[in-house]
N, C-alpha and C positions, 0 to 999 in steps of 0.2 A: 393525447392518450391513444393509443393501440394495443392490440394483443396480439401483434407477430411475434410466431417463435422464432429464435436463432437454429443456430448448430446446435449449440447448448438449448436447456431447459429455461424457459424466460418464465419468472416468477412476477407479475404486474400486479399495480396495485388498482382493481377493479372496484371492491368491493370487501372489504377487509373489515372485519368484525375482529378490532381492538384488544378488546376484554378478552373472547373468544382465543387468539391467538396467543397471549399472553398466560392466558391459563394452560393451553397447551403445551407449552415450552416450561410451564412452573412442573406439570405434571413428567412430561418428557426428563427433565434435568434429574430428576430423582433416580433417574435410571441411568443416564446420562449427563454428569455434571459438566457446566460449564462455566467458564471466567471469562474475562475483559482484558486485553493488553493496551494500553494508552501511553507510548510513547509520546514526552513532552522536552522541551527544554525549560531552563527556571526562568527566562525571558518572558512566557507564556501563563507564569502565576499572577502576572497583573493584568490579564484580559479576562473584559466580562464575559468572556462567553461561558469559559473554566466553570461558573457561579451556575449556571446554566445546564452545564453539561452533570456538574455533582446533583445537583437536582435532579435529574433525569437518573442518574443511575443510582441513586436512591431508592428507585422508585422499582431498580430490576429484583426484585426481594430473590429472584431465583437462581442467580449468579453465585458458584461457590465463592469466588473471589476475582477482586481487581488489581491489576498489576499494575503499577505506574511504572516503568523503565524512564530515569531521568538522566540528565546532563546536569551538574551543576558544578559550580568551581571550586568550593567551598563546604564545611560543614554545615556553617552558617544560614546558606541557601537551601541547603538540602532538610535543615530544622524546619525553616519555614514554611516549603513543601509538606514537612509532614504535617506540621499545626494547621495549616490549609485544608486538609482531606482531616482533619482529625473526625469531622462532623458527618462522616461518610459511613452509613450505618453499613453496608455490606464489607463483610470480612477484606482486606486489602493489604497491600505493601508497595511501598514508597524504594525503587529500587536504584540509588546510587550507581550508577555501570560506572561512571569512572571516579569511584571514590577508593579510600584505601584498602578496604578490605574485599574488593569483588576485585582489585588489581592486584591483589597478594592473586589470590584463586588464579587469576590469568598469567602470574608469573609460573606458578605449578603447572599448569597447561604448558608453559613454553619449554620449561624444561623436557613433556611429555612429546616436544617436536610437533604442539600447536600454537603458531606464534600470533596473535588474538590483537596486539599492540600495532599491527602496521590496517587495522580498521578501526575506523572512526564514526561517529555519527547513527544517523537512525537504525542503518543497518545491524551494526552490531549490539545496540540496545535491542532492538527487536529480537535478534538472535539469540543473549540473554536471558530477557522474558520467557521466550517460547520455551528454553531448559526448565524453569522452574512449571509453569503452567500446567507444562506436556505430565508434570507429576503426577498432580490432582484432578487433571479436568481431561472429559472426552472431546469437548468443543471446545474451540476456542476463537473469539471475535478479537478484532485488531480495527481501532478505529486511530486518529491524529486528536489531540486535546487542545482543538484551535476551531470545534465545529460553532456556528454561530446560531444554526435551524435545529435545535438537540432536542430529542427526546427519549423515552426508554423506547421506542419503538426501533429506534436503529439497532442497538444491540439486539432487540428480541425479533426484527426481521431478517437479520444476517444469520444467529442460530438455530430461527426455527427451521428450516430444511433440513442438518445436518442432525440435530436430535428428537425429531420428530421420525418416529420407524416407519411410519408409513411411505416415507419421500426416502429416509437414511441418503440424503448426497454426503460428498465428503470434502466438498471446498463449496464458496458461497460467492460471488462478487460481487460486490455493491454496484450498484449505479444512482443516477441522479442528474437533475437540471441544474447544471451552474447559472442558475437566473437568482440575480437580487429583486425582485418582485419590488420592494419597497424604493429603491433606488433605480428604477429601471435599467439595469445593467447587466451584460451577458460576459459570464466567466469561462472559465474550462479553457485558457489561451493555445494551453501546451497544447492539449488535445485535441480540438477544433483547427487550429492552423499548424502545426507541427506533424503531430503522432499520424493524424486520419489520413490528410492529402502525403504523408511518407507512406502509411501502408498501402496505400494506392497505387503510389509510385515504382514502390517494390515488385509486386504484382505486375505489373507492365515492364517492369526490369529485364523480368530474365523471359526462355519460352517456354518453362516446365510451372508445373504448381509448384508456389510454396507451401505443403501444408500449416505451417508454425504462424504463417502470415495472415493464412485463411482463417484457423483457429482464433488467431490474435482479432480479427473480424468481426469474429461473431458476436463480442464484447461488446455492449453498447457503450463504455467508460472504462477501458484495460488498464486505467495509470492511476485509479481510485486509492486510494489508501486504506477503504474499509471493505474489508472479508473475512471470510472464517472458513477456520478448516479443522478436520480433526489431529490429534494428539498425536497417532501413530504419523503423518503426512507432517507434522511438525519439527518429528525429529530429524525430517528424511527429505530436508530441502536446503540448497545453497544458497546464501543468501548474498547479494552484491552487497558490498560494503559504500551504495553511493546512492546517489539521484535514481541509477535504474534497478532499484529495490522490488516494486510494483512489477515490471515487465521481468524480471527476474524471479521471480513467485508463479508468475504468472507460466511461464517456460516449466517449472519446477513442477505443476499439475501438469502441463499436457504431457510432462516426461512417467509422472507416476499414477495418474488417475483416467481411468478410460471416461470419455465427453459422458455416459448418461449417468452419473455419478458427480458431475460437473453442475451449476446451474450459476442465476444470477436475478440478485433480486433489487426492485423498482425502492428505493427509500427515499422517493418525492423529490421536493425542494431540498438546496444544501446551499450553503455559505459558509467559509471559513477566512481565514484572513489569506492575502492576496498578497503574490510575491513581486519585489516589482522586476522588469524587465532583467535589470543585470547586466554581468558580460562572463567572462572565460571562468570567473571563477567564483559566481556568485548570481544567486534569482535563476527568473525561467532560463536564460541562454546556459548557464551550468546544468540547469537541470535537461536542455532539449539536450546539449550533449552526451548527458551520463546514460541517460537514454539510447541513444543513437550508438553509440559503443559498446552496452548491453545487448543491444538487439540485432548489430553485423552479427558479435559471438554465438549468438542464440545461431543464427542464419546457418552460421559455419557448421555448427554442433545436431542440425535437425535437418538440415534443407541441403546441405554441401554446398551453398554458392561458392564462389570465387571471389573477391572481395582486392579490386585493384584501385590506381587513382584514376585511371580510365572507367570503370564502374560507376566512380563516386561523384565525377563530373557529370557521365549521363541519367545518374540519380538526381542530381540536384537541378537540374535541368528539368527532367517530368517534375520532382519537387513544385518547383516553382509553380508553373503552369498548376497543379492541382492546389495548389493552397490559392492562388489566381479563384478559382475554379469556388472552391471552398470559401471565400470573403464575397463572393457570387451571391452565394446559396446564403448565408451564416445574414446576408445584409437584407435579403428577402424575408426570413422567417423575423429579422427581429423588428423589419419595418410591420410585417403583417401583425404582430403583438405592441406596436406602439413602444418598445424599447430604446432606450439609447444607443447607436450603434456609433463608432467615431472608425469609418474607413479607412481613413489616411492614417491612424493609430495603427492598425491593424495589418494594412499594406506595410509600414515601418517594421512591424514586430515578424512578417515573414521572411523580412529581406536577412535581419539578422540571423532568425534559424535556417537560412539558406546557408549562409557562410559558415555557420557549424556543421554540414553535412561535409566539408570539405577540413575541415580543421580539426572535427572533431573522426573522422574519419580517418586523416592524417593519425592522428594520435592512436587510434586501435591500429593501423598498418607496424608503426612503432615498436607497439606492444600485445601482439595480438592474444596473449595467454589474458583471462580474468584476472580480476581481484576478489573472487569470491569466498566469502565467510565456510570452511570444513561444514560437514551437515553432523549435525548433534550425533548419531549414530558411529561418526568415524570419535568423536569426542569422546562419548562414552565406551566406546573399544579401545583407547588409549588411558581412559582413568572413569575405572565401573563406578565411581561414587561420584563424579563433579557436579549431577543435577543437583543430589541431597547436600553435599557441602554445599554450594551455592544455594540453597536455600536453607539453609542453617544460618548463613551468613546478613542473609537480608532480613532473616527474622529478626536474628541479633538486631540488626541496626535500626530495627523498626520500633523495637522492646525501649530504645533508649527514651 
């Protein structure tokens, strides 16, 4: 535990009177309402954690509503899902993104010269969501539906900054200890051996500041999946269509919210389920890539680096040495806590996100334009109704 501030506003959890907080945000929402976005896939309706995590948000009585954005193959799947949450006393909707009737709505979009069909995946379900939310709610939380440590405290520590008037921030970021306390095992791979010892590397890259990097810093866990932001910042962000969804949000506040209006808050212990290692197109190594081609573009877009395969050598280079550097540090703290730590694991796992700094690098030189999702605002200046039909559409489908 500490109470160093960042750059940003560092929100710790010292001393935190529960009840107190929670009534705060009950009172706050009435003035300020807010919702849940819980993107899931239908793979993830038969973990227990799901049983856990409905419990918990049962429990947010202050929530206008929750939004579920799914994936599923089938209507079949998508029934199931709903009978699943049927027991979900807070107002909600089970939102089919690639079912047929939110793909009718994206074929109308396409004809409006917004082509929605070349994104897939979290991205553009989150995208989705945020259109309808951004309707009814001033805040809004976004957590993943794979948490295993849940309680209503997460949703009501990410929105109390943002609708509490006395703080009024306008983005939140989560943080947290990847430690399994009960299994002794230390998580967070991407971030601990990839993300940290790269931003480091960056920094020592070039001879000017990065600011976007320094920013990116001051984040105790930048790749977190749970934050909250407000409704107008909702409409008014691009969202990668990939793995660097998180560092692409993250870019999206430093570009439209000035830092003290920024913060980030402590939500304890976390657990969720664990990707395994992977390769080019699939687990962490997919995801250090989608990452690492997200974040040249950012580079290019905020900082004007120059981005060659001379660059990208002498990046992976300090790379190394600083994740070296980082299984250092990462095997001290978890010998001092008595944790399992497996080194020659972990040496293994940076050697592969070494080769992606070169491959995946290769592949942004390629293509150096984004894949990023239109931001709702240019959507809505192409067709002024698509939030309310799109939620016309999922009420329908929720009614059945």
């Amino acid at each position: 535990m500490d109470f160093k501030q960042e750059r940003i506003a560092t929100l710790h959890e010292f001393n935190i009177d529960k009840k107190k907080l929670i009534k705060t945000v009950i009172d706050a929402t009435n003035v300020r309402p807010a919702s849940v976005i819980m993107p899931m896939l239908y793979k993830e309706i038969n973990r227990d954690s799901l049983y856990n995590i409905k419990k918990g948000l049962n429990n947010c009585t202050y929530l206008k509503e929750i939004i579920i954005p799914l994936a599923a193959k089938n209507e079949k799947e998508f029934s199931h899902v709903k009978r699943f949450f049927s027991d979900l006393k807070i107002p909600h909707l089970i939102m089919w993104c690639n079912g047929p009737k939110i793909e009718n709505i994206l074929n109308e979009l396409k004809t409006d010269g917004i082509d929605l069909f070349k994104y897939r995946g979290k991205g553009r379900d989150v995208w989705l969501a945020l259109g309808i939310a951004s309707l009814r709610s001033y805040a809004i939380a976004l957590h993943d539906a794979d948490i295993m440590i849940y309680d209503e405290m997460i949703p009501t520590k990410l929105l109390y900054p943002l609708v509490e008037p006395e703080l009024d921030f306008k983005f939140n970021k989560g943080y947290y200890a990847r430690v399994n306390t009960e299994k002794n095992i230390m998580y967070g791979r991407v971030f601990r051996l990839f993300l940290y010892p790269l931003i480091l590397s960056l920094k020592e890259q070039t001879d000017y500041e990065l600011k976007f990097v320094n920013y990116l810093n001051s984040f105790r866990y930048p790749i977190s999946g749970e934050f909250a932001l407000t409704s107008n910042l909702a409409l008014d962000v691009d969202i990668p269509g990939n793995w660097g969804l998180e560092i692409g949000i993250m870019a999206e506040m430093y570009r439209n919210v000035i830092l003290k209006r920024i913060c980030q808050t402590d939500l304890g212990f976390y657990d969720h389920k664990h990707q395994q290692i992977g390769n080019l197109d699939k687990g962490l190594i997919k995801m250090s890539g989608d990452i690492l081609e997200t974040l040249l573009r950012i580079l290019i877009e905020e900082d004007n680096i120059s981005i060659s395969k001379e660059f990208l050598i002498s990046l992976r280079v300090l790379y190394q040495r600083n994740a070296q550097d980082s299984i250092r540090k990462y095997h001290a703290d978890a010998h001092f806590n008595n944790i399992n730590y497996d080194r020659h694991n972990e040496e293994n796992m940076v050697e592969k996100f070494s080769k992606q700094i070169i491959s995946a690098g290769n592949r942004y030189l390629e293509k150096p334009v984004g894949t990023r999702i239109p931001d709702w605002l240019r959507t809505i200046s192409a067709n002024k109704k698509i939030r309310e039909n799109l939620l016309d559409v999922v009420v329908m489908d929720n009614e059945k």
